[in-house]
N, C-alpha and C positions, 0 to 999 in steps of 0.2 A: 492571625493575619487572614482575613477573608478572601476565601477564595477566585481567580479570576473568570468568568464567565464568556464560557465561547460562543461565540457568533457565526451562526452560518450566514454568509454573503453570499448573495444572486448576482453570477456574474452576467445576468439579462439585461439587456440594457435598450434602449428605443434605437429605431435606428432607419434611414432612409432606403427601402428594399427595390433593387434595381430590377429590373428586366430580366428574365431568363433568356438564355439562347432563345426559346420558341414562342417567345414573345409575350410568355406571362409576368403577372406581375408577383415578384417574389414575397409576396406577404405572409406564406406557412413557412414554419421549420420542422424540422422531421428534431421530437427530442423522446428519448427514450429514457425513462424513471431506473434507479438503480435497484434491486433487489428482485427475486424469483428468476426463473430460467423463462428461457424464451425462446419458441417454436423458431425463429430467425435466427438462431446459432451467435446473437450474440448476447454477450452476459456482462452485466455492471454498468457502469456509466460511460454513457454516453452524449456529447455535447449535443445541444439543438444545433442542425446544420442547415442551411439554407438550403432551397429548394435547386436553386443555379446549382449548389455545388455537386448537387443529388445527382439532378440530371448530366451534370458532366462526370462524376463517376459512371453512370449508367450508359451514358454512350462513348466509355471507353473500356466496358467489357465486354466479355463475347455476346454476341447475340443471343446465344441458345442460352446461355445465362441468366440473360434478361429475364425472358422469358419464363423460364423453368424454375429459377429461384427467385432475382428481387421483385418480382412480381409478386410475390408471398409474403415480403415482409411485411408490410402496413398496406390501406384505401391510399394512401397519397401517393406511394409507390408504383399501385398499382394502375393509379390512374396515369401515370409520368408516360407510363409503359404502354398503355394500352391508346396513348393519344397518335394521333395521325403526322401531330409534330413532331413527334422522337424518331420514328421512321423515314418519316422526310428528308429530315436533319442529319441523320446515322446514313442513307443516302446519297445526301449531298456531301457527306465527307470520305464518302466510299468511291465515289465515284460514278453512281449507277443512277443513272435517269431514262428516263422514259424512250423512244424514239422518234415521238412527238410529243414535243410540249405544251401543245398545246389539248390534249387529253392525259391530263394528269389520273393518275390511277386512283379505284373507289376506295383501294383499301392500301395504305402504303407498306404496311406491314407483310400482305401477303406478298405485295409485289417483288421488296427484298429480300424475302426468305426464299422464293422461285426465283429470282434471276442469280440469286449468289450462289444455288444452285445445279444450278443452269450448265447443261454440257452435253456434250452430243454422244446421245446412246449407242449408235452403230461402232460396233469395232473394227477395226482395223478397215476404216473408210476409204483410202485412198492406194489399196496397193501396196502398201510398204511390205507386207510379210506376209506376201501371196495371196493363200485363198483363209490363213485362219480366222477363223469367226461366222464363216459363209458354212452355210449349206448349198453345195448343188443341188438342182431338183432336176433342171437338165443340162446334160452336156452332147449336145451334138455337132455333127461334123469331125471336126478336129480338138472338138473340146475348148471348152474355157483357156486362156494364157493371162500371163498380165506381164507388162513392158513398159519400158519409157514413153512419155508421153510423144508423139508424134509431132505437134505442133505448142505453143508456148500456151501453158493457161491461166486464167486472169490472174490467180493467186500464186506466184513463182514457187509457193513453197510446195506446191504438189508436184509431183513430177514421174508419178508413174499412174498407170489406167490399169482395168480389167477391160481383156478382149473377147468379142466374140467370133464363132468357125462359121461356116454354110451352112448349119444344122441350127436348131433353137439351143438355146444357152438361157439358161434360168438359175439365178442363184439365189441364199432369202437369209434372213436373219429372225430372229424370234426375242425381242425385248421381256423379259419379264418387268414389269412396274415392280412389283414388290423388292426382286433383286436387288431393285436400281434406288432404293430409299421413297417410292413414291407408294404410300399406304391405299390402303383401299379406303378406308374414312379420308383421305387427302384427293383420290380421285371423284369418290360421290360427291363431297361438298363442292368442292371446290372446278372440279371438271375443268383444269387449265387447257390452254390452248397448245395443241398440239400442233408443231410444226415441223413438215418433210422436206427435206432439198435432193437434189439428185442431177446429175450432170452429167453429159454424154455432147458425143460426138460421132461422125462418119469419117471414113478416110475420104480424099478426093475423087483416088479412081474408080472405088466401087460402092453400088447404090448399098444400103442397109434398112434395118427396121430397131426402133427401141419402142419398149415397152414396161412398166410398173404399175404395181398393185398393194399398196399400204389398206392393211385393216386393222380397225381397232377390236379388240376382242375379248369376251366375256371369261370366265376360269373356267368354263369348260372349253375352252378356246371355238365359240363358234362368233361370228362377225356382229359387232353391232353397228357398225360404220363401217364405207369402202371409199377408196379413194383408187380408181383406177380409169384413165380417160384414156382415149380412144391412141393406137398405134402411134409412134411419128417416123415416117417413109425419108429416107433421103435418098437423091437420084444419083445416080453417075456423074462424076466431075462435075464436085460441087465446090464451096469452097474451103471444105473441113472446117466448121466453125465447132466449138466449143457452144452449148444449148444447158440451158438450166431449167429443171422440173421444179416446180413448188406448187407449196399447196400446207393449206394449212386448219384441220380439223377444230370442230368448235362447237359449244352447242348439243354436245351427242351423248349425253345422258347420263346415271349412273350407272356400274357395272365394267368400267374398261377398265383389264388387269395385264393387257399383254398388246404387246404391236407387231404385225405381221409385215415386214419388208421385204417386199417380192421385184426384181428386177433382172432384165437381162434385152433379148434381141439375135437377128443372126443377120448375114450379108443376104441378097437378093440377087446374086446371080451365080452364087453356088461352087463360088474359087474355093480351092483345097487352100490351109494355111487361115489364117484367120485378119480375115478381110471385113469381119461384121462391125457392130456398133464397139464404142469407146465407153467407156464408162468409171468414171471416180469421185472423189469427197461428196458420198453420200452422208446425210444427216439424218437424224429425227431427234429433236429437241421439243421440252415442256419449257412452256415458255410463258409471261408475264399475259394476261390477256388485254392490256392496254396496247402493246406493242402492234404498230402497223405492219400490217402483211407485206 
């Protein structure tokens, strides 16, 4: 009886390739041949997979993923990855867009990986647990306090200040970048935009003075940037308003490894008890450099 003769069948077949999410047209399959090992961790057969289906694996793993591995597997992979439309797209399902749309960013890759991020360096900003996290540098008069806010501020969720005495009140914080996940090849290349907030106020009945002093600075911490403008005086029986500092670094070279946050003030007519400037939800954020000031 002669024998039966087996036949390998291709289960290839033509086919009408639709659109990918980012708008290309699905004409490659990613197919991977069965036999030897393979630097991509996988081993044996594997079906040809359309490109749509690629890319919707790949923007439902992690990011740093993406990146750090299927970016290695194959040129078609790596291009999925490195296109402007997978970022956009991983973006738009993340929720993160620009703050104007109408300057959409050069690189949308960097932009997600800075804004997802994205979080405010100072500690303990607002008062909650006193003075940890602060250096004094000065405490005069009556020394530094911190209290419930005196009047209501835009944000309900803050609700306590640091006060200042009749004497100067100087407190600072010291960021390290590296600490804080921001490399020094991340700071040179890239030099994101650095952005400061800081918030203060007066009591009604007595005049006060606030002042701040942000620098950015080199590993031997000496300044290569300053951000420090001029006093703000408020008079006697004003109307306590709540006042926002900003200000927002850019442009300032390679070399910044640390941020220097300097702030404080004292009252101007020298009441015991502490009568000077208000001051809470300070920030300093790296931030996407498309985003409006």
């Amino acid at each position: 009886m002669p024998r039966s003769r087996r036949v390998k069948v291709s289960h290839k077949r033509q086919m009408a390739y639709p659109k990918t999410r980012m708008g290309q047209l699905d004409s490659k399959h990613i197919h991977t041949a069965s036999g030897g090992r393979r630097s991509d961790a996988f081993t044996g057969v594997m079906p040809d997979v359309p490109l749509a289906v690629v890319e919707e694996i790949l923007l439902n793993m992690p990011a740093h993923q993406v990146v750090q591995v299927c970016r290695l597997v194959c040129p078609v992979w790596k291009e999925l990855v490195d296109s402007s439309a997978h970022w956009k797209e991983r973006c738009r399902r993340e929720g993160i867009q620009p703050c104007d749309a109408s300057r959409p960013p050069k690189d949308w890759c960097q932009f997600y990986f800075i804004t997802k991020k994205r979080r405010n360096l100072i500690k303990n900003p607002k008062a909650d647990d006193k003075f940890t996290g602060w250096t004094v540098v000065h405490n005069g008069g009556d020394s530094w306090a911190s209290e419930e806010n005196r009047t209501p501020f835009p944000d309900v969720t803050v609700t306590k200040c640091f006060v200042t005495s009749y004497g100067l009140c100087l407190k600072k914080q010291l960021i390290d970048l590296q600490k804080e996940g921001y490399t020094a090849a991340f700071m040179d290349q890239v030099q994101p935009h650095i952005k400061i907030s800081d918030w203060y106020g007066p009591r009604f009945d007595c005049g006060c003075k606030y002042q701040i002093c942000v620098e950015l600075l080199d590993q031997k911490k000496e300044p290569i940037d300053t951000f420090q403008p001029e006093k703000v005086v408020f008079e006697q029986w004003n109307d306590e308003p709540w006042c926002q500092m900003t200000h927002v670094f850019k442009d300032y070279g390679p070399g910044v490894r640390f941020i220097s946050f300097t702030h404080g003030g004292r009252d101007t007519l020298f009441w015991a008890g502490h009568y000077g400037i208000r001051i809470t939800n300070s920030s300093v954020e790296i931030c996407p450099a498309a985003e409006r000031e």
